[in-house]
N, C-alpha and C positions, 0 to 999 in steps of 0.2 A: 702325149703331145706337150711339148715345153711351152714356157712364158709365151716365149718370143714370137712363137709360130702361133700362138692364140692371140697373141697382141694384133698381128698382123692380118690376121686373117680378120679380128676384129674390127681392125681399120679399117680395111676395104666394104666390110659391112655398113661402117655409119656412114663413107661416103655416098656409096653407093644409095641408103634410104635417104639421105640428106638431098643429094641429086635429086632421088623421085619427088618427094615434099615438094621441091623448088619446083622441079617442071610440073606439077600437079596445081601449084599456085598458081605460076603464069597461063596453065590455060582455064584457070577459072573455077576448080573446082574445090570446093568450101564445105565444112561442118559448119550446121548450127553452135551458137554458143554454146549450149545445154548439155549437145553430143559430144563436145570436145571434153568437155569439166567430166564426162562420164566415161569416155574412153580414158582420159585420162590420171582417172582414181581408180581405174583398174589395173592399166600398166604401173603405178607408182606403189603399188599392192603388191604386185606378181614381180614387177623388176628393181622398181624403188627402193622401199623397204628392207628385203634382203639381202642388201648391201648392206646397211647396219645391224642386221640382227647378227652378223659377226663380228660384234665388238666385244663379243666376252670373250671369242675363242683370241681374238689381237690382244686383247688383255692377259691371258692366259700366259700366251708366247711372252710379251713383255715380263712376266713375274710378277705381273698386279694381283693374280690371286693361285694358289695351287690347291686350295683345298674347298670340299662344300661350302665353307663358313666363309673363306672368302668370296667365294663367286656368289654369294647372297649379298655379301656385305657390296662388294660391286653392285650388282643389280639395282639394290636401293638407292643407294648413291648415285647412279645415272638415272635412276627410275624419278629421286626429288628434284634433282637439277631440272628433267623435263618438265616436271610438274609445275616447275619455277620457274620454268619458258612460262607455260599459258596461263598461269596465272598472271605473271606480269602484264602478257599482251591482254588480255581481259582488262584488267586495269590500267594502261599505257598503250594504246594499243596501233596509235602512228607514231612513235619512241620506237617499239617493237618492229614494227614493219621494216621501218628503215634500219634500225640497226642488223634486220634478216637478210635486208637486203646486201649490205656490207659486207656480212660474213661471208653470205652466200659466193659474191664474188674474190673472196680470199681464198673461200676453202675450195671454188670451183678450179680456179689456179694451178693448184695442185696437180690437177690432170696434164700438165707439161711440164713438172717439175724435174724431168730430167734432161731439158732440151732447152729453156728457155730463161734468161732473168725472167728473178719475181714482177718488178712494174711492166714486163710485157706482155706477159704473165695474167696478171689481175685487168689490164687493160684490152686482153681478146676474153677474158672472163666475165668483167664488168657488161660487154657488149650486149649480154644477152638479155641485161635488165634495162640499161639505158636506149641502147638502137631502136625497139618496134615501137620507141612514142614516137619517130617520123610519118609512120606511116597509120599508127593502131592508139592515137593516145586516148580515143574516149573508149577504147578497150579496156586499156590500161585502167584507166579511170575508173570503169566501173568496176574491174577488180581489185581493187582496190577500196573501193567504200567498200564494198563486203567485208573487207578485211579489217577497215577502220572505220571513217565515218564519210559524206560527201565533200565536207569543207575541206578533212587532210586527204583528202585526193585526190581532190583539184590542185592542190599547192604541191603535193611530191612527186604531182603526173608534171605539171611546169616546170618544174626545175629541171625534171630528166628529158622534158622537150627542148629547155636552152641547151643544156650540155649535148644532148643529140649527135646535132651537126657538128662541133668540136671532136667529140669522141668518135664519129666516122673519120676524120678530117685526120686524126692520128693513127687511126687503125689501119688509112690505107696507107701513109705514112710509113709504117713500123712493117707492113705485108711482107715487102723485095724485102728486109731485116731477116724476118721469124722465116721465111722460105731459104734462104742463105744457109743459117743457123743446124735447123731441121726441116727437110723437107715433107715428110710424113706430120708432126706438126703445125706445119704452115696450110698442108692440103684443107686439113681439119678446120685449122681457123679461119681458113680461105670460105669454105661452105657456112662455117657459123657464121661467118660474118652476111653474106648472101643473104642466108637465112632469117637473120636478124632483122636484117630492112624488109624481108620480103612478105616471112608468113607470119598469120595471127601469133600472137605471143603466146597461148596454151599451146600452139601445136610447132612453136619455135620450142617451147619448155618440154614438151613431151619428148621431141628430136634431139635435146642436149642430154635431159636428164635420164629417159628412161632407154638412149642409144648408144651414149658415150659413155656418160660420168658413170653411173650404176655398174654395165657392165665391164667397165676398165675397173674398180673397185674387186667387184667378184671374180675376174678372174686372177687377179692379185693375190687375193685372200687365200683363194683356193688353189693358188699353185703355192704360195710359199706356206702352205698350211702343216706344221710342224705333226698332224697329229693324221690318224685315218682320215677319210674321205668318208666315209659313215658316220665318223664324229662331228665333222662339218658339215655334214648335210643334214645332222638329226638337230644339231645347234641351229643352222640356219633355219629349220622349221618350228623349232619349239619357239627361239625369238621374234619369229614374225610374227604367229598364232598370239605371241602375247600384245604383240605390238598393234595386233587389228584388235584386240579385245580391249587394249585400252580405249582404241580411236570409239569404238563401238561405245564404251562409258561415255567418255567425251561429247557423243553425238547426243546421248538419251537424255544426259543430265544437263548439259549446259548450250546445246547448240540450243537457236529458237527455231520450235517446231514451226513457227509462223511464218518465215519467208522462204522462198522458193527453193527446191531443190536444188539451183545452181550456185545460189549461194550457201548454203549447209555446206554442199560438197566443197567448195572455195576454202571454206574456213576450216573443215576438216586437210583438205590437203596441205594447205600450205602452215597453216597454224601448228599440225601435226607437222611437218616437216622442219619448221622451226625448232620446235620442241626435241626432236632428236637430232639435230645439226648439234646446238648446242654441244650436249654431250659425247657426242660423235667426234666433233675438231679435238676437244678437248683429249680427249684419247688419241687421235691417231697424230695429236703437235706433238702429245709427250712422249710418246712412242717412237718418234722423228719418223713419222711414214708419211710425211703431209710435204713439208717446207723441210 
């Protein structure tokens, strides 16, 4: 089966689970906070993650390494840069949030970089961090002190409750634009946007990350994949395996055993997600697979 036919068939998949999400909202039916953070550090596991663990083999194709010594010398190299995410966010750690949050809607972008300008681009991207403080901002809020402290999450959930209603305000704005443009893109941002105002913001995050972005990534990799399909599949699972063995270090050594399970898993997901963004954009700008 080609790209295209996997693209497509792809499409009709997230609108279609984007749809049910929404209608599941409006007649009222909710996860607990706790069941969400836990569904959703299992999809970002199973679907998340192994969209990155193929950046050796995007490496590879580039000519970033051909030989064992170099696919070590990579590894480490993307391996300290991560390490250089959490440590920073440990020590800076509403600097770090915000500036995750920034990338995050740069690199998210990408997923319509053949169909869209880039500011329309980052601005149906952007939607998915600024839009649910209308409706979810001591949500927000609380996920957030998890992730830094109570003071900056009070002040970085405000600012994205002013801009809010401006950033709806443009979005619907630019819609009849990005539907003109591409219509398969516009559908897409038509539900995210929906979705945005409508559901909790983990199970708006789960809906983008682990139904769009992830597998528009994977299937990417793995159709222009220069090499077997056993090479990519034995890569995608050795990188993961290493990649949960790290989170696993991470939890033992430095999360605190002391507060609740829904925060560890907070700070594991998204700190860990941090930490391989990083080096993730960084590889796929240079490689011109991004922007």
């Amino acid at each position: 089966m080609d790209i295209s036919t996997l693209n497509r068939y792809h499409h009709y998949v997230f609108l279609g689970i984007g749809t049910l999400f929404i209608l599941a909202n409006l007649m009222g039916l909710a996860l607990p906070l706790t069941t969400q953070i836990i569904v959703l550090s299992l999809f970002v596991a199973v679907v998340g993650i192994p969209h990155g663990a193929l950046d050796p083999l995007v490496a590879y194709q580039a000519g970033l390494w051909k030989k064992p010594a170099g696919l070590l010398l990579f590894m480490l190299v993307y391996a300290g840069l991560s390490m250089g995410v959490v440590a920073v966010w440990l020590y800076l750690p509403t600097l770090s949030l915000t500036l995750f949050l920034m990338v995050s809607a740069w690199h998210f972008a990408g997923d319509w970089k053949a169909h869209l300008p880039l500011a329309v681009r980052v601005l149906a991207s952007s939607s998915i961090i600024v839009l649910p403080t209308l409706w979810y901002a001591a949500e927000i809020q609380q996920l957030f002190a998890w992730l830094t402290s109570p003071e900056a999450a009070t002040q970085l959930t405000r600012w994205l409750s002013i801009a809010a209603p401006l950033h709806l305000g443009l979005l619907l704005l630019a819609l009849p634009y990005i539907w003109s443009r591409d219509r398969a893109a516009g559908s897409e941002i038509a539900i995210l946007s929906v979705a945005a105002v409508l559901l909790p913001p983990l199970v708006l995050f789960f809906l983008y990350f682990c139904t769009l972005h992830s597998p528009r990534h994977l299937i990417k990799h793995m159709a222009n994949a220069a090499v077997p399909s056993s090479k990519v599949i034995a890569t995608l699972l050795v990188f993961s395996l290493l990649t949960f063995l790290l989170a696993a270090i991470y939890w033992y050594w430095i999360v605190d055993h002391h507060t609740i399970i829904s925060q560890q898993l907070t700070q594991i997901i998204f700190i860990g997600l941090a930490a391989l963004t990083v080096p993730h954009m960084i590889l796929i700008t240079n490689t011109k697979q991004q922007f």
